[in-house]
C-alpha positions as CSV (number, residue, x, y, z in Angstrom):
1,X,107.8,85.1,8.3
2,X,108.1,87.4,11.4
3,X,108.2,91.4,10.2
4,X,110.8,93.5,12.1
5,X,110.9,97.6,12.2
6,X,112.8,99.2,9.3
7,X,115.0,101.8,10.0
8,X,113.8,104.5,8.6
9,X,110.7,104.2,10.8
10,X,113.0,102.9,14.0
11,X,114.5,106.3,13.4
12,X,110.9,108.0,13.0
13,X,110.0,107.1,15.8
14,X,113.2,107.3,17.8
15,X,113.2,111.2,16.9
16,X,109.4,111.7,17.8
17,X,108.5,112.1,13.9
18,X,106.0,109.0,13.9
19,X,102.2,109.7,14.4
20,X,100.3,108.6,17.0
21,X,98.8,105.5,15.7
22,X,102.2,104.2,14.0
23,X,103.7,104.9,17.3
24,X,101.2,102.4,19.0
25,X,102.0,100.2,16.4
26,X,105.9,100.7,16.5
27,X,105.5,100.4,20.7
28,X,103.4,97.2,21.0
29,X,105.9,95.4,18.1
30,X,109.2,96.2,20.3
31,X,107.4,94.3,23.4
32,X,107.0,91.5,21.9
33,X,109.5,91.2,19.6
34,X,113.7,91.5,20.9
35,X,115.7,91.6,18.0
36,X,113.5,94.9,17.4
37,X,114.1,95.9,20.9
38,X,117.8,95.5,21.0
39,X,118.0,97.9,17.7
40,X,117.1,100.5,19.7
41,X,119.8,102.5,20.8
42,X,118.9,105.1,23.4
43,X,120.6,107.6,24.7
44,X,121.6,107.5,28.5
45,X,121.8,110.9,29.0
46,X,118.5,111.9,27.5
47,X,117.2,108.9,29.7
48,X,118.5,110.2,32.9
49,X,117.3,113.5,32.0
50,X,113.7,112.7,31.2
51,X,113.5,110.6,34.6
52,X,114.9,113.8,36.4
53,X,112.3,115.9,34.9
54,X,109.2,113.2,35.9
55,X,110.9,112.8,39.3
56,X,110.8,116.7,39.2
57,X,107.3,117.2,38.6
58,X,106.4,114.1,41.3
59,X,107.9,115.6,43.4
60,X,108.2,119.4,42.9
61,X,105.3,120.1,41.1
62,X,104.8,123.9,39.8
63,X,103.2,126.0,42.3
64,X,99.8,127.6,41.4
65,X,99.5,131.9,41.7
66,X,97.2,130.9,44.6
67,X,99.6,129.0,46.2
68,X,102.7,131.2,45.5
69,X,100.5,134.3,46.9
70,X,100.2,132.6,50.0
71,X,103.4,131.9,50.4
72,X,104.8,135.5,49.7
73,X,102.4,136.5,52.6
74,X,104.3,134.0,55.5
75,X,101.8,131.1,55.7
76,X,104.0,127.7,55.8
77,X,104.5,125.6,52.7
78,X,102.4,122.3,54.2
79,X,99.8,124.7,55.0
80,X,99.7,126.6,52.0
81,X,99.1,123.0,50.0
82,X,96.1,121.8,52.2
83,X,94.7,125.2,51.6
84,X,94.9,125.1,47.9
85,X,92.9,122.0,47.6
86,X,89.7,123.3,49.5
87,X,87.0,122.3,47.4
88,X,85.2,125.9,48.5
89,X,88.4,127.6,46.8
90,X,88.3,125.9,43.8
91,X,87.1,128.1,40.4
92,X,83.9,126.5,40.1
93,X,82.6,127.6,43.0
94,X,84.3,131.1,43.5
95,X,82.4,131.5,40.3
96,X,79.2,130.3,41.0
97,X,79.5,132.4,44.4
98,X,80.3,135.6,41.9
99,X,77.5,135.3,39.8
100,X,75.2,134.6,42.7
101,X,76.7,138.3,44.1
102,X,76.7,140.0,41.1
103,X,72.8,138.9,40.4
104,X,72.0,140.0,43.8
105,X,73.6,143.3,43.1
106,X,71.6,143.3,39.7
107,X,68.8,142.9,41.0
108,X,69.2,145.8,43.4
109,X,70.2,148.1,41.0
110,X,67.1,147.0,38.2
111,X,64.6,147.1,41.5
112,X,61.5,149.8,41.6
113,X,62.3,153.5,42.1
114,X,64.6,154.2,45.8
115,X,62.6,151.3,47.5
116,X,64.7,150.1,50.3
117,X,63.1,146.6,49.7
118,X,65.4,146.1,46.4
119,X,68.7,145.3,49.0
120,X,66.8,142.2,50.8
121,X,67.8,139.6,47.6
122,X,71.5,140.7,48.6
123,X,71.2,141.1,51.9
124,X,69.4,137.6,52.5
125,X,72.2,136.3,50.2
126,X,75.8,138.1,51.3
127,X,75.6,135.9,55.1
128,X,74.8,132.6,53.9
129,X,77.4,131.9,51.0
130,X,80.2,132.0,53.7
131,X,78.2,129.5,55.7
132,X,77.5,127.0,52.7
133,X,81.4,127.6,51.5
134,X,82.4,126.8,55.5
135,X,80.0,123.6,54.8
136,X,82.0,122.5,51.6
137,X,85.5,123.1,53.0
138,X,85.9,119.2,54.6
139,X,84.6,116.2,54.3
140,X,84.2,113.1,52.3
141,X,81.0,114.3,50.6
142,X,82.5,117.5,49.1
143,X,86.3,116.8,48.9
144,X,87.5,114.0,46.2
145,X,91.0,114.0,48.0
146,X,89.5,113.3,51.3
147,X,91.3,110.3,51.5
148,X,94.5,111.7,51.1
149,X,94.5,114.5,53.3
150,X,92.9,112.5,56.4
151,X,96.8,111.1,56.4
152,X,97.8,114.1,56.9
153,X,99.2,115.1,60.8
154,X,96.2,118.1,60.4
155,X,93.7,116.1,59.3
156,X,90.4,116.4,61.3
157,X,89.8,119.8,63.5
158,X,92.1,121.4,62.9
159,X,92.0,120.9,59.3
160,X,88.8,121.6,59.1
161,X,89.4,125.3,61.2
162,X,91.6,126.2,58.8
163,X,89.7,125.4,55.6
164,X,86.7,127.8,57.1
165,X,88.7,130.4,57.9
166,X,90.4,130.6,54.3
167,X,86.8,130.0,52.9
168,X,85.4,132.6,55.0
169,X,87.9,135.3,54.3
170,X,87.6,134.5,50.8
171,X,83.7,134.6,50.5
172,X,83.7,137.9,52.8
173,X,85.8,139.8,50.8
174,X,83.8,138.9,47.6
175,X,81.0,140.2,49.5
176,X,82.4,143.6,50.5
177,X,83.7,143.9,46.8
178,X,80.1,143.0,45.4
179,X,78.7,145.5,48.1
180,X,80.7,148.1,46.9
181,X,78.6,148.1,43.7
182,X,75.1,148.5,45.2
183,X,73.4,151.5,44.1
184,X,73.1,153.5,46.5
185,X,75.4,151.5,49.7
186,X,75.1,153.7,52.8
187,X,74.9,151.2,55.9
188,X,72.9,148.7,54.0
189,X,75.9,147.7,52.3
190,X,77.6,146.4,55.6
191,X,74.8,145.2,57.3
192,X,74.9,142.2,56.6
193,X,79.0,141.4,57.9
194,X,77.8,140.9,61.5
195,X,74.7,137.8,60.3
196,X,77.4,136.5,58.1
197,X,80.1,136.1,60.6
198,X,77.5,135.0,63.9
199,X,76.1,132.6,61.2
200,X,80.0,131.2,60.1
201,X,80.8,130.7,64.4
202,X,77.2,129.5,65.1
203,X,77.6,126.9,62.2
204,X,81.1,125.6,63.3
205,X,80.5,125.9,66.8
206,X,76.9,123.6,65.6
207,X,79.6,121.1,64.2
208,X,80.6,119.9,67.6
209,X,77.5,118.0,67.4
210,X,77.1,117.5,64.1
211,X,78.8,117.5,60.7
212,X,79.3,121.1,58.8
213,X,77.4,119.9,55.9
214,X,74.2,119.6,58.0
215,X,75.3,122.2,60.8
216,X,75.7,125.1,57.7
217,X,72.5,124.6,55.5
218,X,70.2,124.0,58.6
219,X,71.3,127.6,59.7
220,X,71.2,129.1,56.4
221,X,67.6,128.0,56.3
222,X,66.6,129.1,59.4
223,X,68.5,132.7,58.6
224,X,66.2,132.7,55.5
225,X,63.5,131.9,57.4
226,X,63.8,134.1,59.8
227,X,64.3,137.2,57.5
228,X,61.3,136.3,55.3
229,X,59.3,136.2,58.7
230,X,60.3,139.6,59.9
231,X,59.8,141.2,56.4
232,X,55.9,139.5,56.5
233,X,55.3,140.1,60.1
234,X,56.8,143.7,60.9
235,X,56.4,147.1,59.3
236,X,60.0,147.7,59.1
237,X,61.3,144.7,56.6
238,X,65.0,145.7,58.2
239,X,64.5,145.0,61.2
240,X,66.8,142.1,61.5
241,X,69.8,144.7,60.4
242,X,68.8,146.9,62.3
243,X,71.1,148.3,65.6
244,X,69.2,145.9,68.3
245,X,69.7,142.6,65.7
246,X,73.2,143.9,65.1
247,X,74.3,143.8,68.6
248,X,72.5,140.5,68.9
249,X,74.6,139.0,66.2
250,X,77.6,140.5,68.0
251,X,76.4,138.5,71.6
252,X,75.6,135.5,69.4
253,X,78.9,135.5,68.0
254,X,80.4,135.5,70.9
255,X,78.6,132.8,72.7
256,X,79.8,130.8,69.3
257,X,82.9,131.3,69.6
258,X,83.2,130.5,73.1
259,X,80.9,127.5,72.7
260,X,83.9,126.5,69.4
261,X,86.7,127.1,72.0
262,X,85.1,124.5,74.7
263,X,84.2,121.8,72.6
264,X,86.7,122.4,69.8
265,X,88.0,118.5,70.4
266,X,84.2,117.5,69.5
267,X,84.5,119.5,65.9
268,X,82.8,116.5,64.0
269,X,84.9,117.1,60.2
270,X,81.9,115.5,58.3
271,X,83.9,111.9,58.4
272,X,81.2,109.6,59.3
273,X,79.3,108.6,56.8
């Protein structure tokens, strides 16, 4: 004897009143079973509607505050979108890039006495996170929609130029607002704008040769290196923010940047695998 759908259920479920498991059950009878089918009696209009609102949220789906702020300020719609899916941007690592700021900061403030020495944890810190978030702007090892947006007319270079600049805006501001909370800020709380930058050109201007995500830790290390060298080797542990180092991050930045302009066809995006 084959069991049909009664009614009173058809209508249950027909006005959303069924739960979940008896609307499984109801859903898998109907399609096998076409009397049951042909008892339903749906209505057009809330048919067409429902398809416009799927067809709506395909194809127009809700803009993010992110991406509406970006908008407001002039950038293009198609450029806004690439932007907003920058794995670097993403709240997971704008918050792990906070907390490594604001412990930084901490540890400044809880350091010994007016020791000068309590500002190298941030200041050996603040240059390199724009370099590792230029490293995890691009790339097939980083991005989970790299497939999709290598279809893109932008993909590749200049894709990947645009990610770093967002990323290093975005990671240099956090900086200056984390700076603004060091204890006692003076010039120590900008010194470190001029590595960060020379290190963000140097690494993409690296990436001609190589791909960011090796380009951007290899100079992080070596800027680590380096500043736990000079703080062993010379009597003044600043001296790589000092006015001499600051005007050399100014000629290195340069030579970057000219170096990026040259071979800026050779930007490898971190494709090959």
């Amino acid at each position: 004897m084959t069991w049909h759908i009664p009614s009173d259920m058809l209508a249950d479920y027909q006005d959303g009143r069924l739960d979940s498991v008896r609307t499984m059950s109801v859903e898998a009878h109907v399609s096998r079973c076409e009397p049951c089918r042909s008892a339903f009696a749906p209505d057009e209009q809330w048919l067409v509607g429902s398809w416009d609102g799927v067809l709506d949220v395909i194809d127009q789906p809700r803009r993010g505050m992110l991406e509406r702020f970006l908008c407001q300020l002039g950038i293009p719609e198609d450029r806004v979108r690439l932007l907003v899916a920058t794995p670097a941007l993403r709240r997971s690592w704008l918050l792990a890039m906070g907390a490594v700021l604001l412990f930084a900061v901490l540890s400044a403030r809880l350091g010994e006495g007016d020791s000068p020495r309590r500002f190298l944890l941030f200041l050996a810190i603040a240059p390199v996170l724009p370099v590792l978030a230029v490293a995890a702007a691009y790339g097939p090892h980083v991005d989970p929609v790299h497939e999709i947006q290598v279809t893109t007319p932008m993909a590749g270079p200049t894709l990947l130029a645009l990610r770093s600049t967002a990323v290093l805006v975005t990671s240099l501001l956090m900086g200056v607002v984390a700076a603004a909370f060091l204890p006692a800020p003076g010039w120590l709380a900008v010194a470190w704008l001029l590595p960060a930058l020379a290190l963000c050109l140097a690494s993409l201007a690296l990436s001609t040769a190589m791909a960011p995500q090796v380009a951007a830790p290899l100079l992080g290390g070596c800027w680590v290196a380096a500043l736990v060298v000079a703080v062993g080797l010379s009597d003044n542990e600043f001296v790589v923010f000092g006015p001499a180092a600051q005007a050399g991050y100014v000629l290195a930045g340069s030579l970057a940047s000219t170096i990026l302009i040259w071979r800026h066809r050779r930007l490898d995006p971190g494709e090959r695998r």
